[in-house]
N, C-alpha and C positions, 0 to 999 in steps of 0.2 A: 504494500500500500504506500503510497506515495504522499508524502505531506503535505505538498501540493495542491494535492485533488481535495475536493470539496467530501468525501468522504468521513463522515467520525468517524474517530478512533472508540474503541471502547474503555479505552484507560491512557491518559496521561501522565507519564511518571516525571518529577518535574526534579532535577539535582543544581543546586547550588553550586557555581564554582567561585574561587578565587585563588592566585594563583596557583593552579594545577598542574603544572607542564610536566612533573615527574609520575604521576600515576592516573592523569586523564585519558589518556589513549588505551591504557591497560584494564581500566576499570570502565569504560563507554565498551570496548567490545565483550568483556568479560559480562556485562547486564546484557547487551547487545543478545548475546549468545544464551545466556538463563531462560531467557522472556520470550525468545524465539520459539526456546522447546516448548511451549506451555500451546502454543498456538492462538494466542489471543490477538486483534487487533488492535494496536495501540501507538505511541509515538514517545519518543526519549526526547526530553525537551532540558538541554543546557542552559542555567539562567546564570549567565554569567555575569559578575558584578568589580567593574574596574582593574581588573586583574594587568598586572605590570610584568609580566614573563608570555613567555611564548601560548599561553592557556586558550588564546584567540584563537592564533593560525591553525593548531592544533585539531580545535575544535569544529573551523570550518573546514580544512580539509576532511576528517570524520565527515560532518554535514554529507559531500559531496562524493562520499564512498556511500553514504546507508541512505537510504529515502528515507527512513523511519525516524532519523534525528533532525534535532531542530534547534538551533540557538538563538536564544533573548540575549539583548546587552542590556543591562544597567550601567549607568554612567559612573556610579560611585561604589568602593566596595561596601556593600552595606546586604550582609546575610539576607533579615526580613525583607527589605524592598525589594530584590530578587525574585524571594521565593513570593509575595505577595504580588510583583506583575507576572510569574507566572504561572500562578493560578488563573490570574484574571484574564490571562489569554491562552489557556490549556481547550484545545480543542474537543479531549474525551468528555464523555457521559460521568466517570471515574476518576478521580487525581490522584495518587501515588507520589508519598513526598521520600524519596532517599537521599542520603549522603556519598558522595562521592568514592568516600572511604569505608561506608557503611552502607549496607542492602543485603538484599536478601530477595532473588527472581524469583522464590517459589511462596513468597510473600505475597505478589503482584497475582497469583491464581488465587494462593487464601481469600483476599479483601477482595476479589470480585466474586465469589461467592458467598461471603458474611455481609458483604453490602447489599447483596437483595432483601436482608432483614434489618439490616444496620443504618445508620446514616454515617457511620465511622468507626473506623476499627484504627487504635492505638496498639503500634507494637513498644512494646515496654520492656526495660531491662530489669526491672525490679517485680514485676507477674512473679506468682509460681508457677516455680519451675522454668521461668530462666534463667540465665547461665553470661554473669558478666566477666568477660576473661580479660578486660581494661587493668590496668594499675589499681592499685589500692586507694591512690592518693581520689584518680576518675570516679571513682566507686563510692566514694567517703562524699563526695560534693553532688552528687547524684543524690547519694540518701539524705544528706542537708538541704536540696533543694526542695527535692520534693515534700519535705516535713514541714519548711516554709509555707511551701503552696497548701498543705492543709491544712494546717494554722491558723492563716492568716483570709486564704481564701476557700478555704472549704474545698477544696479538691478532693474530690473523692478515686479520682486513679492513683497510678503510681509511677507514673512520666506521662513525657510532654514535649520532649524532645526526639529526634531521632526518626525511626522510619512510620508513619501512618500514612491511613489512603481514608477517602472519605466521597460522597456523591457530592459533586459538584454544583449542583442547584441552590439547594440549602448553605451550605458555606460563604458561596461568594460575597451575599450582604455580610458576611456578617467580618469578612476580609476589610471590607471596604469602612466595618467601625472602628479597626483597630486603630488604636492609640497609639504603640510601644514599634519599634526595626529593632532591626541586628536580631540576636537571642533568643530576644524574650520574645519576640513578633508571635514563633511558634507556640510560648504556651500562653499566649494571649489568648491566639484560635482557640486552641485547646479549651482554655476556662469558658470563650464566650461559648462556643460549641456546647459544654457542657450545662451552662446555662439556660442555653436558648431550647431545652429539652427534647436535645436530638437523641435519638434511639445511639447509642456509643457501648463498643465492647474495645476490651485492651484483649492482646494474645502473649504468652512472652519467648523473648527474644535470644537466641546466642548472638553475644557481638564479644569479637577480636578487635583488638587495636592496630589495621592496618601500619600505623606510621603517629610519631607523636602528632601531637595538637595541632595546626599552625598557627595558632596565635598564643601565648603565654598565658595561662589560665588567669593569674595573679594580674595581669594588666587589663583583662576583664572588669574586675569586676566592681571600678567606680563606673564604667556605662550602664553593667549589670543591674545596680543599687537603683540606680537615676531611673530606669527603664522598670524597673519591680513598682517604685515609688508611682509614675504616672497608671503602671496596670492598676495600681491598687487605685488612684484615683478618677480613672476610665470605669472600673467595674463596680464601686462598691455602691452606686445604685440600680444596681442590677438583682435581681431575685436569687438566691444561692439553688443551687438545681435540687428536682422534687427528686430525682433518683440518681443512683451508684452507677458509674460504670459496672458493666458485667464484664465477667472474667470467661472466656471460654477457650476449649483446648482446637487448639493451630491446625485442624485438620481440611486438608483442603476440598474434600467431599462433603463437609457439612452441609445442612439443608438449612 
């Protein structure tokens, strides 16, 4: 299928880049190749964001090999605004959010089958029974965050980051209220999503640490603070959600 053609996709999977140049080409054919075997129709959509190494050229040559890929530029490197224009211009029925260095193609069969009952499926590294194989230190700030977020905002999952798919109809307003980029943008979605009482299950996840961080976790985290501080005063009149995320097992033939 050709990106081209006026054809939907049935799932848009949408990945963040900035500077990439060392494992973009190895990780676009390596989803490339997962997603293939599944037989679904769908488009790999690069939202790339200001990136100052070769992560461009790279990308559009890819482009120009695969019909299936597709690259966004954002002007500045800024995570959220990436990943929120491209949603806003994902062609599937389905959005599929992964990490460059993080995914999982047999994820992309899971959530287009839990989404005929779901409005979103969080893959989470903290669910039972997954399996976080990050550093200790990665692990330790995961479980502080998340204890934040239900603290302070009633979060009833257990992440917010990382790989989720969700129907695209429903989300998009609710893209278009966020407050917060960079980060936090994602568990913005995530709480208003959970607010705005969409049917949401978490699965949970194995994640490996491709390659360290690229940005210095510690230099984080005064945008982090600034960017929590406007979520908290974006959402806090908002209604806390009437139900829990559900927890159910990863099976990709569930009904």
């Amino acid at each position: 299928m050709s990106a081209a053609t006026d054809t939907r996709p049935a799932i848009s999977i949408l990945i963040p880049v900035y500077n990439e140049e060392q494992i973009l080409e190895e990780s676009v054919r390596d989803i490339l190749r997962g997603v293939d075997a599944h037989g679904l129709p769908y488009e790999l959509v690069l939202c790339e964001n200001g990136s100052k190494d070769r992560t461009v050229e790279i990308a559009e040559r890819l482009c120009g090999e695969f019909p299936t890929l597709r690259l966004l530029r954002c002007p500045i490197p800024n995570y959220g605004a990436a990943l929120a224009m491209g949603i806003r211009e994902a062609r599937g029925t389905h959005i599929v959010c992964f990490e460059i260095d993080f995914y999982d193609a047999l994820f992309v069969e899971i959530a287009h089958v839990l989404l005929k009952k779901y409005d979103a499926v969080i893959g989470s590294k903290r669910a039972r029974g997954a399996r976080d194989r990050r550093p200790l230190i990665r692990r330790l700030i995961t479980f502080g965050f998340n204890t934040f977020l239900r603290l302070v905002f009633g979060f009833t999952g257990t992440d917010t980051h990382g790989i989720k798919a969700f129907r695209a109809a429903p989300v998009r307003p609710l893209v278009d209220a966020c407050k917060t980029d960079r980060d936090v943008f994602t568990t913005e979605l995530v709480i208003r999503m959970e607010r705005a009482d969409l049917r949401m299950c978490e699965i949970p996840l194995e994640i490996v640490e491709r390659r360290p961080a690229p940005v210095n976790i510690l230099r984080r985290v005064p945008g982090t603070l600034k960017n929590l501080w406007r979520l908290w005063k974006a959402t806090r009149g908002i209604q806390k959600p009437k139900h829990a995320l559900e927890s159910v097992s990863p099976e990709p033939d569930a009904k």
